[in-house]
N, C-alpha and C positions, 0 to 999 in steps of 0.2 A: 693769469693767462700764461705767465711763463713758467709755471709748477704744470699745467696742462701738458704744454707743446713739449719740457722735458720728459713727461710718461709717455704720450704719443714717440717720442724719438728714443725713448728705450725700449718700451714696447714693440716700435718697428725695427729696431735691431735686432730683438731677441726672436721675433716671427723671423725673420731673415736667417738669423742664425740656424736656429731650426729646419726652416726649409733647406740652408745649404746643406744640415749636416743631413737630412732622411733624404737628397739629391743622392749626395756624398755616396750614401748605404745601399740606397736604388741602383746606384750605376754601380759600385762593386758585384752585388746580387745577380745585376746583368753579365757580367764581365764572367763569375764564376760561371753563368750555367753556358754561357757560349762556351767557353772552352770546356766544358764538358760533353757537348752536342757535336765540333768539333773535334772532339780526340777519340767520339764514337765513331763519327762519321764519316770519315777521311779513309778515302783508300790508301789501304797500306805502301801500295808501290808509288806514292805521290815522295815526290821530292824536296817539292815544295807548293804553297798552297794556294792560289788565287782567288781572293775575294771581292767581288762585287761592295762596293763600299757604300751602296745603297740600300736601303733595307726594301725588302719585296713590298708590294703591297698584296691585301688581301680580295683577291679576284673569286673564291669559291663562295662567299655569303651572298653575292645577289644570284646565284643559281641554287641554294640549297637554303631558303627561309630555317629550317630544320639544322640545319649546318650542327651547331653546336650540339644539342641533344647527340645527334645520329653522331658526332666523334667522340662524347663523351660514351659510348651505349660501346664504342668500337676497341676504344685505349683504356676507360675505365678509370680517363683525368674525369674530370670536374666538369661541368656544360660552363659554369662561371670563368674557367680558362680560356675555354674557346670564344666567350662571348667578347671577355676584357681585350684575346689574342684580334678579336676584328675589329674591334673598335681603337685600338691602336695600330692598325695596321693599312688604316684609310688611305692613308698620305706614305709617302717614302720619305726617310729620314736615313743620317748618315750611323752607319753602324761601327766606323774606321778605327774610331777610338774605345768603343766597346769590349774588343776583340783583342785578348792578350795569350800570348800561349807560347810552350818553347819550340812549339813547329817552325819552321820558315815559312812565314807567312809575308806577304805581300798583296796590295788592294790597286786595285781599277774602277774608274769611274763609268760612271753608264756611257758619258760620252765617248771614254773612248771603248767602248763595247758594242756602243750606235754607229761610230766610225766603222770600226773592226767586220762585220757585220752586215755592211751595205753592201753587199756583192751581188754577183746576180744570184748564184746558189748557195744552197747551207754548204754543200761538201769545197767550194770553193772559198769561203767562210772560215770556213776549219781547217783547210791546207794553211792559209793566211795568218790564224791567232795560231798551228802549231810551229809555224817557223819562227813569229813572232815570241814565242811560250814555250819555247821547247821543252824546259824544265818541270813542265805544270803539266798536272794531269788534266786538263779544263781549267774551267773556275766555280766556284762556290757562291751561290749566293741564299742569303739567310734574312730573316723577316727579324721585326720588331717582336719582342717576348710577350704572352699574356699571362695573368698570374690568378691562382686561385685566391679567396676571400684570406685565405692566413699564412699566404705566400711562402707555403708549402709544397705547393706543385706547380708547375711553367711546363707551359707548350711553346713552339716557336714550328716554323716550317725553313726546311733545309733544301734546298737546288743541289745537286750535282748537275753540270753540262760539261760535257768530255767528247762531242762531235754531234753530228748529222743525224745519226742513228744512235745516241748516246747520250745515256744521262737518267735522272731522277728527282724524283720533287715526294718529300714525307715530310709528316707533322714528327715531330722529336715531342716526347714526353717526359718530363724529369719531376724524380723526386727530390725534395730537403730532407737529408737522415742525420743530425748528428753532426748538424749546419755543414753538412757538405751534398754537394748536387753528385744525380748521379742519373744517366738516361735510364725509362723503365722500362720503354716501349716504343715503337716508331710505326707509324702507320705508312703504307707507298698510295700517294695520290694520284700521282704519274709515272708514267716509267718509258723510256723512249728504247726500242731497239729495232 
């Protein structure tokens, strides 16, 4: 019995290990293609960057069954990117520590964006977050990654909101060349003006 329980507790060490270390790789892999989607997608005249430290969720699958095909048919990723990008993107999850890059960058909570927000109008909204923000072009917010079957290509969906009349929401497409990410293509799913 006790030759049992120690393979059992080395065994579950070494699962353990393993899963820290392919966490470990996962969350780098993450870390690189944000600041790649990031360093595409930032307006240039931003000073500094405001992110949303909530990851979106995904609101376009329960109106487009077809969702995945019809953006693979559009960007020419993978339908399995778009399928994996919905299915983790159900629930919001925090994106804060994700997010590395030599921009100035700085994160906001939905609370205080719920706060922020509660006015009676958007343009009174946006007088409010630019006196508050002056430095910031808007805020940035970004969804959780989905990955193709040999984690070669990652979709993810980018927010710009920069006021009332202002803003955008694209899927980002990135490829792995050469273990380095690079955006290939970006689709606009909204566009406010």
């Amino acid at each position: 019995m006790l030759l049992y329980n120690t393979i059992v507790v080395i065994a579950g060490a070494f699962i353990t290990a393993n899963a820290q270390s392919e966490f470990s790789r996962q969350n780098d892999e993450d870390i690189r293609i944000y600041t790649a989607a990031l360093e595409h997608g930032i307006p240039s005249q931003a000073k500094k960057i405001l992110i949303l430290e909530d990851s979106l969720i995904d609101t376009f699958s329960n109106n487009d069954e077809n969702l995945a095909d019809n953006l693979s048919k559009e960007t020419g990723i993978s339908a399995k990117c778009f399928e994996e990008w919905s299915l983790r993107n159900k629930e919001s999850t925090s994106v804060k520590f994700k997010i590395f890059s030599e921009l100035d960058i700085d994160f906001m909570s939905a609370y205080d964006i719920d706060t922020l927000f509660a006015g009676a109008t958007a343009k009174e909204n946006w007088e409010q977050f630019n006196n508050l923000y002056e430095d910031y072009d808007g805020f940035i917010a970004i969804s959780r990654i989905g990955y193709n079957d040999t984690k070669d290509q990652a979709v993810l969906l980018l927010e710009h909101h920069c006021g009332p009349s202002c803003g955008t929401g694209k899927f980002i497409n990135l490829k792995k060349t050469l273990n380095k990410w690079a955006v290939r293509s970006t689709l606009t799913m909204w566009l406010a003006y």
